[in-house]
Steps between C-alpha positions, in 0.01 A plus 500: 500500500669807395519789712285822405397825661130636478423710203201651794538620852393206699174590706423274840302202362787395222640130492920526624662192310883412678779290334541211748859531644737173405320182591176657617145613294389812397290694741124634403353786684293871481564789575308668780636826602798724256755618737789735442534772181538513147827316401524328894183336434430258751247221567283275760412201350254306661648117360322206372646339837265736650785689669618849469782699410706763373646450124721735311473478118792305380614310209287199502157717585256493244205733584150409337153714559239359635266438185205639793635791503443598144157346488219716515152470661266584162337830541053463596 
């Protein structure tokens, strides 16, 4: 899985994909709160092993939105 940065600012509610370190998986998790400033962005990641913690974009980080967030309720 190559590396890549997001093309979009990551909002809370976006899907955090890690590189697993040598011998272990890849991690899963969402964001839930953006911490820090523009260009010392900073994360906490609720993770699929229902923990949390804070992650600092890296190589390896692959950012995707949350396809919920661009779906909208139809107008009535």
């Amino acid at each position: 899985m190559a590396a890549k940065h997001p093309t979009t600012d990551p909002h809370v509610g976006d899907w955090i994909e890690t590189r697993g370190l040598h011998g272990q998986s890849a991690r899963r998790g969402q964001i839930a709160e953006l911490l820090g400033r523009q260009g010392h962005e900073h994360y906490r990641v609720q993770w699929d092993e229902q923990h949390e913690s804070i992650l600092y974009p890296a190589d390896g980080v692959i950012i995707t939105p949350n396809p919920e967030r661009h779906a909208r309720p139809p107008r009535g």
